[in-house]
MARTORVEX-225792 format. One record per residue: y, x, z of N, C-alpha, C in turn. Coordinates in steps of 0.05 Angstrom, whole numbers, plus 5000, padded with zeros to 4 digits. Layout:
YXZYXZYXZ;...
//
This chain:
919571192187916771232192916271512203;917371682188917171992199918172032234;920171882241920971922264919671852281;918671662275916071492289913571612298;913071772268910471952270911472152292;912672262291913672462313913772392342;914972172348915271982370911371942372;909771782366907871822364905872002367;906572242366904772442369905472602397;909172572397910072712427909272522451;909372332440907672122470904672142477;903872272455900972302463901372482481;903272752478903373012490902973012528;905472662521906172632555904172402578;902972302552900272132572897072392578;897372612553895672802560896572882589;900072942598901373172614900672982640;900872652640900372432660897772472668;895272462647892372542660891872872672;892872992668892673362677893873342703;896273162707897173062736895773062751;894572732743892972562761889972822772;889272902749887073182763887573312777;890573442782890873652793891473552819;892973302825892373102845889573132864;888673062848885372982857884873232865;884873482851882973732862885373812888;887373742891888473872914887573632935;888373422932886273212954882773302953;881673422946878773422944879273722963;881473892958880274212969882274133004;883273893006884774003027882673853052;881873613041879273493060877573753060;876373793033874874103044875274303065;877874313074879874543096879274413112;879074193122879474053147877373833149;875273863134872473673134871973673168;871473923187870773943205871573703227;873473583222875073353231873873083237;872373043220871372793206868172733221;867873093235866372933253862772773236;863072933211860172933196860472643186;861572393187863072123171864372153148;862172173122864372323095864571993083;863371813104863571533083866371433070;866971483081870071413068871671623046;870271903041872171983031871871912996;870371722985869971552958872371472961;872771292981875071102978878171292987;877771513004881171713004881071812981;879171832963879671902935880971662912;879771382914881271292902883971122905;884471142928886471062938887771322931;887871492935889671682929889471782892;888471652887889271712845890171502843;889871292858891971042852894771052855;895371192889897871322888899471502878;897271712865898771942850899271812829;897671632815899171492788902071502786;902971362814906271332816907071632817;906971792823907872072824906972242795;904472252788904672392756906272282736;905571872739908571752732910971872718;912171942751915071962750915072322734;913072512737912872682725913172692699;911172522690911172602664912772372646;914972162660916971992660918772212642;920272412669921672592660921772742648;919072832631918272932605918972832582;918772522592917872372564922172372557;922472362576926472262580926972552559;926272782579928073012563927573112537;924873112525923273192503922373032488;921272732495920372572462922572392462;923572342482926472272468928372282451;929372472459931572692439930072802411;927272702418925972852389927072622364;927572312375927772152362929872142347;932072322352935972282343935372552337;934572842351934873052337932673222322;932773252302930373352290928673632300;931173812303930774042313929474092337;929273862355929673872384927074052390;926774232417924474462417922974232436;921973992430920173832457917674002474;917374042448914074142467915274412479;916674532474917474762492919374562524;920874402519922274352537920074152555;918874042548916973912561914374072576;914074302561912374432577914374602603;916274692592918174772613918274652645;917574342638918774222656916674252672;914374232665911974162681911274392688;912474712675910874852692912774902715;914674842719917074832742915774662764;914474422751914074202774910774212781;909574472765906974572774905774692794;909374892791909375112810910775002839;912774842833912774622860910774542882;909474442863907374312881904874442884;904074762873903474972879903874972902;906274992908907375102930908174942961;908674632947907474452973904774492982;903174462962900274452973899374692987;900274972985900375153007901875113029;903674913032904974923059903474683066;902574513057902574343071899174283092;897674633069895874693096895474743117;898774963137898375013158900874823175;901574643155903574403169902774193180;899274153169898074013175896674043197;896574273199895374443219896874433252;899674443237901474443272902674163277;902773923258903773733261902073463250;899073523245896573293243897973193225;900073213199900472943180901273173159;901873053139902673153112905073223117;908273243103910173283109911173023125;913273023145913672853164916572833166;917972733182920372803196921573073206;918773273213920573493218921473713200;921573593169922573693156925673663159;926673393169930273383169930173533192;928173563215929573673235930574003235;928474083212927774363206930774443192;932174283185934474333171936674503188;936374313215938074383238937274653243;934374703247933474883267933875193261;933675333282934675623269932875753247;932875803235932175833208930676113205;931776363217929776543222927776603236;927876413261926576433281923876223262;923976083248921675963236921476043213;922576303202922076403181920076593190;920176723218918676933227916276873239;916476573250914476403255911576423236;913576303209911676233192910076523173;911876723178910676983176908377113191;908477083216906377203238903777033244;905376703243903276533245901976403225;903776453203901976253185902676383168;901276643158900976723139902876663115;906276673118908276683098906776903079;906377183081907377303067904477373040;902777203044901277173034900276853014;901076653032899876353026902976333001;905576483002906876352987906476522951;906376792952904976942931902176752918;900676692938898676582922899876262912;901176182915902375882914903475952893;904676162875905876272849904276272836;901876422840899176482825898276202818;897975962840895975782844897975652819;901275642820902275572799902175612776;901775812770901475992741899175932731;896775902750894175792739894075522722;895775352745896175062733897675012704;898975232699901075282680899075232654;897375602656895275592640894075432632;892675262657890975062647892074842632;894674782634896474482623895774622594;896674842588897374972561895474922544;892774992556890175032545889474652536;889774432563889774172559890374092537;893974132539895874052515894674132479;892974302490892174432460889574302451;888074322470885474362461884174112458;885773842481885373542476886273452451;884473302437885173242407888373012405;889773112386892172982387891872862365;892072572357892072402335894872382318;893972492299896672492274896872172264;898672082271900971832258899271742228;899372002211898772012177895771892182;894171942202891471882202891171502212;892871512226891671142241891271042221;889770722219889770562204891070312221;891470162204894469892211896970042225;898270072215900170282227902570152238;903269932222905169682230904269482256;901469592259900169422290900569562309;900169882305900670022326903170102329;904570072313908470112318908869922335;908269622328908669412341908669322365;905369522380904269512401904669702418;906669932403906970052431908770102448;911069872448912369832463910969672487;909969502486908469382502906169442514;904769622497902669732513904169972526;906370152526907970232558908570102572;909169832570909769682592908169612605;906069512601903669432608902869692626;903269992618902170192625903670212647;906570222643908570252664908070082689;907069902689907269622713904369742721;901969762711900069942724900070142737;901570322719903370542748905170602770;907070382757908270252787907770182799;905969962804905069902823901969992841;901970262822898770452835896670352827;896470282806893770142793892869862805;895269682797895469422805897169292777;897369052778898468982762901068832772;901568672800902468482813903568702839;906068562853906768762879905168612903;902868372915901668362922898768532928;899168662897896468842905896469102899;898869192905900169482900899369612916;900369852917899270102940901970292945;902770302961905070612971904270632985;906070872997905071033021904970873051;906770743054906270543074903970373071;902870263055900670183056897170293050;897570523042895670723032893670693058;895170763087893270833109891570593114;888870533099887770413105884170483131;884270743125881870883129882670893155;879770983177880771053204880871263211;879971423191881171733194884171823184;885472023198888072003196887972263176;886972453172885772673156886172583132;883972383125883272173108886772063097;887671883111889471753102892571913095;891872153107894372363114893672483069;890172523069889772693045890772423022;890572253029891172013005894072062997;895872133014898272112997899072462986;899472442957899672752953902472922956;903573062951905573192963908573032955;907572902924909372692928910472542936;908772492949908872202962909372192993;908772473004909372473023911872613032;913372703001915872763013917572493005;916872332998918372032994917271943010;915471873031915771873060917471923070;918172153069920572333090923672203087;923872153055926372033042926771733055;923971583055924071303054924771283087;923071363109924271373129926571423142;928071623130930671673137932471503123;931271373105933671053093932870813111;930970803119929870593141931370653160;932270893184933470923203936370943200;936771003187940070973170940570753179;938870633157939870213161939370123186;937070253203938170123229940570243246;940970533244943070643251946070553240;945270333223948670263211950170183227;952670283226955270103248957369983239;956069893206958269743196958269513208;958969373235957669173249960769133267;961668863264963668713282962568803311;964668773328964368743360962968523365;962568333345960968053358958468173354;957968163325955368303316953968583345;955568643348955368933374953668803397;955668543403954168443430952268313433;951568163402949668033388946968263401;946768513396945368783398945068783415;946668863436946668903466945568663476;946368383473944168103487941568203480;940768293450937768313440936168523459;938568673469935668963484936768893516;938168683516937368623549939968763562;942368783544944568833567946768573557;948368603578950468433583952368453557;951468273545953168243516956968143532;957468073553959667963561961668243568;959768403570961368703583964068903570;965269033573967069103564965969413552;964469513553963469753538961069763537;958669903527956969913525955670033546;955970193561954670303590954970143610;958170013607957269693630955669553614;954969443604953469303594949869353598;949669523603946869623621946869683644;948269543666947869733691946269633713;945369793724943069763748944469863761;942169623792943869643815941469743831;941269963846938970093870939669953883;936769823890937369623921935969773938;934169853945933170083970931570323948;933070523957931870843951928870843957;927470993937923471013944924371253967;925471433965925771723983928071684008;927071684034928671614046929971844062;930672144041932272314049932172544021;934872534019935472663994934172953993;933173033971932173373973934473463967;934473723981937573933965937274053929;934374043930933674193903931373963882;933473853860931373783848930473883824;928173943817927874013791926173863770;926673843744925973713718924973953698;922774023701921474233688919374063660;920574173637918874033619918374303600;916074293600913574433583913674373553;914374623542914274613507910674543505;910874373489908274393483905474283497;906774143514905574083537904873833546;901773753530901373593523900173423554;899073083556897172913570894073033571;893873113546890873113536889373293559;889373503561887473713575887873493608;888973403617888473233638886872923638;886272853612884072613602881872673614;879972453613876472483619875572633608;876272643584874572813567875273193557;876573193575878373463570878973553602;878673403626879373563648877473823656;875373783652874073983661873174253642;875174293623875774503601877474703627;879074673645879874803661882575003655;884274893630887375013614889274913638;889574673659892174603665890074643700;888974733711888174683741890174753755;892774873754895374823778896174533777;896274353755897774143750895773973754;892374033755890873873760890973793793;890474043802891574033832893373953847;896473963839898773843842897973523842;897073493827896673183815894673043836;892973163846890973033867892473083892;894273233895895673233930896472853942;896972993966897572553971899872603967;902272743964905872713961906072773934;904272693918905172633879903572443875;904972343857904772103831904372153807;904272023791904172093765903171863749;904871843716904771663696903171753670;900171653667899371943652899871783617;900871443621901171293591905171413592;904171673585907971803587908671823555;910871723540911871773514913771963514;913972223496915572373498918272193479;920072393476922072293452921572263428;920672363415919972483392917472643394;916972823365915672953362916173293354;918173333364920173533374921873593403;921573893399923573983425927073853432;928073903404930773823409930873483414;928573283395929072963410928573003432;927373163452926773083482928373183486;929373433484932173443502934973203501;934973193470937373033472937372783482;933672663482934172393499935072453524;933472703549933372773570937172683574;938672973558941372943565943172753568;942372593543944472263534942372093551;940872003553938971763561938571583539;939271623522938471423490935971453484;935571283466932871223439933571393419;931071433413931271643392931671423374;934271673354934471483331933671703308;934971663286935071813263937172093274;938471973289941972103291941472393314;942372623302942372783324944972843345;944672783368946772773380948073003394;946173223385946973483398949473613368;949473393349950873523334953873343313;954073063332956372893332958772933351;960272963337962572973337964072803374;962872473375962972393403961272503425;959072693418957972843437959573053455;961673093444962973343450965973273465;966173023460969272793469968372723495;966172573506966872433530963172503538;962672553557959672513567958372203568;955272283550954271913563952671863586;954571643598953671593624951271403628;948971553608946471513617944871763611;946971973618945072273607944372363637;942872553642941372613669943672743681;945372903676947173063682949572833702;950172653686951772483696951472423726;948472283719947572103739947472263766;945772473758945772683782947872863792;950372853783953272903794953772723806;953372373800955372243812953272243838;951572333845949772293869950372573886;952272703873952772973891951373203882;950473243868948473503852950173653835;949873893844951474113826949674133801;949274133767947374093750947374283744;944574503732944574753722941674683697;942974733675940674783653940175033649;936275143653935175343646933175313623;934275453608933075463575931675783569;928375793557926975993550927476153529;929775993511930076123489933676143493;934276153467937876253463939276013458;941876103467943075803473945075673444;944775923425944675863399942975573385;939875623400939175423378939275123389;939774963364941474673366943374723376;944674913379947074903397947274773425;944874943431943774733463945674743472;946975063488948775093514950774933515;953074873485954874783489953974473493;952174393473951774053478950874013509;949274143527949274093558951374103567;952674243567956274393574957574103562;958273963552958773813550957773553554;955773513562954973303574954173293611;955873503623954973393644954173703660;952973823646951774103658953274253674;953374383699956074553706955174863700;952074843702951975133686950175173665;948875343655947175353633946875733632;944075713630942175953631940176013611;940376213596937476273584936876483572;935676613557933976823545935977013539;938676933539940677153523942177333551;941577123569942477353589941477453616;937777423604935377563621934377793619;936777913596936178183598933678323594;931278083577928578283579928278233552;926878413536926478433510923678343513;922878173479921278063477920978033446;918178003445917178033418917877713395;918277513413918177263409920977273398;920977103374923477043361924876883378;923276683393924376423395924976493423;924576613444926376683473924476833490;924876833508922877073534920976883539;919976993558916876873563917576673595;915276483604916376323618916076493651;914876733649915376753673918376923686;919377023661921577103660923977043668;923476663652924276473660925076343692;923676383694921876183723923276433748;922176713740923476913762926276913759;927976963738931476823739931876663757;930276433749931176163762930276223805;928076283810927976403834930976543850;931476773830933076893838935976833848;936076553831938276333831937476213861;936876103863934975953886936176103911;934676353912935576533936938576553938;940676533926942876503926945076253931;943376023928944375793936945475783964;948075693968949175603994947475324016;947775434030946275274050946875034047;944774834045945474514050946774474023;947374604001947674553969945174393966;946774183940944474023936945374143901;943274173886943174293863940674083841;941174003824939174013803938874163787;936174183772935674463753933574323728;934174353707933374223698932274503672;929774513672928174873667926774663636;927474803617926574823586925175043586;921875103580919975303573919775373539;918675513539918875633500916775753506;914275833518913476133515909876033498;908775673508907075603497907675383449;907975673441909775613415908775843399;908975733372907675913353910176103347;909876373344907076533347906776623378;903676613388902576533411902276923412;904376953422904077273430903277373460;903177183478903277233507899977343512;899577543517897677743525896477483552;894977313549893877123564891677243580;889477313557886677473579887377753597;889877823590890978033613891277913639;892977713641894077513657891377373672;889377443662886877173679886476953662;886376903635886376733622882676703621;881776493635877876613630877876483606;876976643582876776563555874176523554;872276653558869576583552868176353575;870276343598868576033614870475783598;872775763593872875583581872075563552;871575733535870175653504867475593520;865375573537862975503541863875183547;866175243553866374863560867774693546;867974813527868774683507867974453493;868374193488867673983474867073983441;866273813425865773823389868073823385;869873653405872773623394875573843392;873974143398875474383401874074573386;874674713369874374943358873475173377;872175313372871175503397872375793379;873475843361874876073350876676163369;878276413363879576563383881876463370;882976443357885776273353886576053369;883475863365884175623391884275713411;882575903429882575993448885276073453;885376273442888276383450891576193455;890775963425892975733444892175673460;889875573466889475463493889875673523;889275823517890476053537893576043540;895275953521898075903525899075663538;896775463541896875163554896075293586;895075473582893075593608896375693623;897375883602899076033618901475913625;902075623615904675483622904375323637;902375253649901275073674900375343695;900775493689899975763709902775863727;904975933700907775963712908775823719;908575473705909275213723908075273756;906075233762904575233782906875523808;906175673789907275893813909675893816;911775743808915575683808914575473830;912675243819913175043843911875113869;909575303873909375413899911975523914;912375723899915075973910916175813914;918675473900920575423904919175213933;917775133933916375013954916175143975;916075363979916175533994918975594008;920375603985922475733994924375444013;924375233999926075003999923474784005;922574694027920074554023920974214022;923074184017924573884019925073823987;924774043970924774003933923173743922;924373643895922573483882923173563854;920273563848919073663827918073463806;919773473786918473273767918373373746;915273393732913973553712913173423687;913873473662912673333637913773473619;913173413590912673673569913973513542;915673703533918173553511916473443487;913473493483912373333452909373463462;908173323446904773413444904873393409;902273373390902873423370903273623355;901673853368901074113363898974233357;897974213386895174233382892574143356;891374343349890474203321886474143331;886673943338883573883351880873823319;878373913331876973993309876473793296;876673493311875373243306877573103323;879072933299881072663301880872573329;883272543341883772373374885472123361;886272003388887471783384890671783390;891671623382894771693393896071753417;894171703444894571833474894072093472;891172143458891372403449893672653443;893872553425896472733397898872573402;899172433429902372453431902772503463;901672373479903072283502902972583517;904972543533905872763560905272693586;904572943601904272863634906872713637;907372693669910072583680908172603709;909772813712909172823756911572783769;911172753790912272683816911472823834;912573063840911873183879913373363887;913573223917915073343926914473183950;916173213983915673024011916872814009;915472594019914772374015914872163986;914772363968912872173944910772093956;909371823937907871623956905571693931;903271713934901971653906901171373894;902471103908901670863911904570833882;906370933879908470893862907870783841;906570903828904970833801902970673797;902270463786899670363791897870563761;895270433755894670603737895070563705;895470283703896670133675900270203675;901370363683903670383690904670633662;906570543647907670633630910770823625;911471033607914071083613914071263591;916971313586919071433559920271643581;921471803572923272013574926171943578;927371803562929971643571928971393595;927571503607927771243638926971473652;926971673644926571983675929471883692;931171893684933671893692933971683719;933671443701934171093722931871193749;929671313738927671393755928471463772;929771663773931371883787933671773802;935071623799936671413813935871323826;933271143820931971013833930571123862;929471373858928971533873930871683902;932871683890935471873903936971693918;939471563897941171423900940971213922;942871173938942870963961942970783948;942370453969943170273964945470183950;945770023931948069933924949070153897;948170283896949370513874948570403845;951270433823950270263801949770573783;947670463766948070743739947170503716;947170683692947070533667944570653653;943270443642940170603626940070293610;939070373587937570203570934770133575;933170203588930970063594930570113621;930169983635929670053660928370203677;927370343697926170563709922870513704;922370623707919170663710918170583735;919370443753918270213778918669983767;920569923751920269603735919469613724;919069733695918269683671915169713667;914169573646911669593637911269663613;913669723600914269763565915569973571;914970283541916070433535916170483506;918170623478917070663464918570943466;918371073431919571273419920771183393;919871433378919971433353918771233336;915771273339913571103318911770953339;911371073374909770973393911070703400;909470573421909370383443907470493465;908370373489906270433512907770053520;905370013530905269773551901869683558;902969643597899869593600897969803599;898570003600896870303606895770333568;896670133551895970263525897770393506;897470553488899570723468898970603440;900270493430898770493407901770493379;900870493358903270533332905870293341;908070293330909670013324909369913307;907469973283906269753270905769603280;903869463305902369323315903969213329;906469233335907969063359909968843351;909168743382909968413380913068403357;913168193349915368183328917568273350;918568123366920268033381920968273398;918468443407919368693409920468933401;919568943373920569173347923969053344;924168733350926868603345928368833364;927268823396928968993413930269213414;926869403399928169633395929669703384;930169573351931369633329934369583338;934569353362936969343369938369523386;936169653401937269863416938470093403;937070153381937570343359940270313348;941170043349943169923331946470053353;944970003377946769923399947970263396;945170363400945470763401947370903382;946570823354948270923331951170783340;952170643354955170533352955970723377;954570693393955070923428955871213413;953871273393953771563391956371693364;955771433353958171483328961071403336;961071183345963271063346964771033376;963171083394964171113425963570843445;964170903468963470663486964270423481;966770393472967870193470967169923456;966969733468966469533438969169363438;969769373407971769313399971469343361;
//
């Protein structure tokens, strides 16, 4: 009975430590909508319901909190008498106080540069150079301040649990009456409790709640604040076991071709690149340029070229370019990802983004894939040169181009100009190198150049209103859907100034070489932090131009769709004579009407989630994915 009483009184300790959770839950969902109310666009109807959808979900997360309480401290209280519970149990929680202290300060200005709670680019962040976003998060987002207070904000929570644990009345065992009813019952009334918390204040898995299902609201603010820091780093976990399993290659050669029939190549073929190959039957360009270039814009989003955003006046070189009669352009464009290094590495390999990084496998470095841009544009006679804004350190860009295909590779480490930017020189720096290259080319050389920008990236140091940046005509034209602060401004002056240096490379090189083709689009959007919620064309999609002599502007119709891994077949398509075969997994952007990524679709001039898509289509991708992880892990071969 005494053990009992003890057991009895320490479980009170840990359903008190479960409700102090669930609050502290709530007040960080209640202060972070507060940060970012401006969004919502004056529509607070919904935030009743992002509140209780989100204490339903934190149930499962204070849960597992105060789970691990109950495991280390009223447990052991039961076998050892001595045991210190309430010290080890408070121990625990102020560890996992100060944790999430400390998510909930990051995950204010994360939300800020990437519109969601924690996401995917947390695994990517693993890769990434590490000081250069250590210094990031110092200049731009207030490191050296938001994480001190995230100690404090902990320490507070500490206090207050202490004060909880004490001051909420705790019922002594010696006091109940029927005492043999409540021994009896409280095994079952945890269970009962347990299946309510598992399943988020449901009783049945029909009417449960996780994070995959939480997003019910149409605000993304809203559905982003419902899941708490828990939950959205088991997001991060759950996804990367989802792409795993599609990335698996524990898979027979039959099973392989099984894959390859599903996304539309020749399951009969002897490797996987035959097994996709296209044949050019007449070239769109009916004379090769000597100089082509693939200039993609960090940061460099569709949006400022929309209805509702053209006449803000951030991109007017590219607006201009874009109305000439010798360009085209795809404005339903999907980048790779929602990062710099997925667009490059689709650009290089021509794959689907998977889970898998390929700038850092082992077969990346063995044989080139002959659906990477580098390839394609060698076997058509092009000497290949990659120009990169930053150092060829990070992802280990230089060597992964250098091995796929590149014959040279250029960037920030040997432009000789000092710069305040962690992350590489500025783009005009850039852009004059690359000139200087230009002027040096042998006559009748046919060259590709394929130019990576850095300079529109946090922290936004580039002295813009020196440069001509008109700050005060565009804040007058500003929409509800833009912040009129000088922070926005000032990024936007960095959208200003990378469509400014774009603009003046493609004059000069136009100038210099007037037979060039220029094809323009921007490695991710998904940055920009707008004052009031857009839609997924919005906050993802990328330009994609076309110009140069005799581009047709008839190429494109206006429902006309495209991915980043079909730049390439494009580009074949464009170049390459009759009869010339190359290999791509989806076909060019003159056939196709379907593109995806990561989490997008485009088809039919619309973007919308892969939630929504046809069964039979998600079947495709997932197979493409399937096909990619065996190409990238295991090599061409099927066998």
């Amino acid at each position: 009975m005494n053990s009992y009483a003890k057991f009895f009184e320490n479980l009170q300790q840990d359903l008190k430590s479960f409700i102090y959770w669930c609050l502290v839950f709530t007040v960080f969902r209640i202060a972070f909508i507060a940060i970012y109310s401006g969004q919502l666009n004056g529509d607070y109807s919904d935030i009743p319901m992002a509140l209780l959808l989100g204490l339903r979900l934190s149930l499962k997360t204070a849960g597992m909190i105060a789970l691990i309480g109950f495991v280390f401290a009223t447990l052991p209280k039961l076998i050892l008498k001595n045991w210190p519970a309430d010290r080890m149990r408070f121990g625990w929680h102020v560890v996992a106080l100060v944790f999430f202290a400390v998510c909930f300060m990051t995950r204010i200005p994360y939300y800020k540069i990437f519109n969601a709670a924690f996401n995917m680019m947390l695994i990517n962040g693993a890769h990434d150079d590490i000081y250069a976003i250590l210094v990031t998060a110092v200049k731009e987002y207030q490191l050296l301040w938001r994480f001190p207070l995230a100690l404090l904000l902990g320490a507070v929570l500490a206090y207050g649990l202490k004060l909880w644990l004490k001051k909420v009345t705790t019922v002594e065992f010696a006091t109940v009456q029927h005492k043999k009813m409540v021994m009896a019952l409280t095994l079952p009334v945890l269970a009962f409790l347990w299946i309510f918390v598992r399943f988020g204040g449901a009783f049945t898995y029909s009417n449960s709640l996780n994070w995959l299902s939480a997003a019910r609201l149409k605000s993304n603010l809203l559905n982003e604040a419902i899941l708490d820091d828990g939950q959205a780093l088991y997001r991060v976990h759950d996804i990367k076991k989802k792409m795993d399993k599609v990335n698996n290659v524990q898979m027979s050669a039959q099973e392989l071709c099984e894959q390859i029939f599903i996304s539309g190549g020749n399951k009969d073929a002897g490797t996987i690149e035959e097994a996709f190959k296209h044949t050019v039957k007449q070239p769109k360009l009916t004379k090769q340029p000597h100089n082509v270039f693939l200039i993609v814009g960090e940061s460099f989003g569709e949006w400022p070229f929309l209805p509702k955003f053209k006449d803000i006046g951030v991109v007017p070189r590219m607006q201009k370019l874009r109305a000439a009669t010798n360009c085209t352009y795809i404005s339903s464009m999907l980048p790779m990802g929602d990062n710099t290094v997925r667009a490059v590495n689709g650009l290089i390999t021509g794959l689907p983004n998977t889970s898998i990084y390929e700038n850092y496998q082992p077969m990346s470095f063995k044989q080139p894939y002959a659906m990477g841009i580098a390839q394609i544009m060698k076997q058509l006679g092009y000497k290949t040169v990659f120009w990169y804004g930053g150092y060829a350190t990070w992802e280990d860009v230089k060597n992964f181009a250098l091995a796929q295909g590149f014959d040279e590779f250029h960037c920030a480490d040997a432009f000789g100009t000092k710069t305040d930017n962690v992350w590489g020189c500025a783009d005009e720096v850039l852009f004059q190198n690359a000139e200087v290259y230009l002027k040096q080319e042998q006559k009748n050389e046919k060259v590709f150049h394929m130019v990576l920008t850095m300079s529109n990236h946090a922290p936004y140091i580039i002295d813009v209103d020196k440069l001509g940046f008109p700050r005060e005509a565009v804040r007058s034209k500003l929409p509800i859907d833009i912040a009129k602060d000088d922070n926005t401004l000032t990024e936007l002056g960095h959208i200003w100034y990378a469509d400014k240096t774009m603009g003046d490379f493609v004059a000069q090189a136009e100038k210099q070489l007037p037979d060039s083709l220029f094809i323009i689009t921007g490695d991710h959007m998904e940055r920009f932090t707008f004052a009031v919620e857009q839609d997924a064309r919005v906050m993802m999609s990328v330009p994609c131009i076309f110009y140069g002599q005799g581009v047709q502007k008839e190429w494109f119709k206006e429902n006309a769709v495209g991915c980043h891994m079909q730049i390439t077949g494009t580009l074949a398509e464009l170049l390459a004579p009759a009869g010339f075969t190359y290999s791509a997994m989806l076909p060019s952007m003159f056939e196709s009407n379907f593109a995806f990524n990561h989490r997008l679709f485009a088809q039919n001039g619309e973007i919308k989630e892969q939630k929504n898509i046809d069964a039979l289509l998600q079947k495709e991708i997932n197979a493409m994915r399937k096909v990619t992880a065996w190409r990238v892990l295991k090599g061409n071969d099927i066998e």
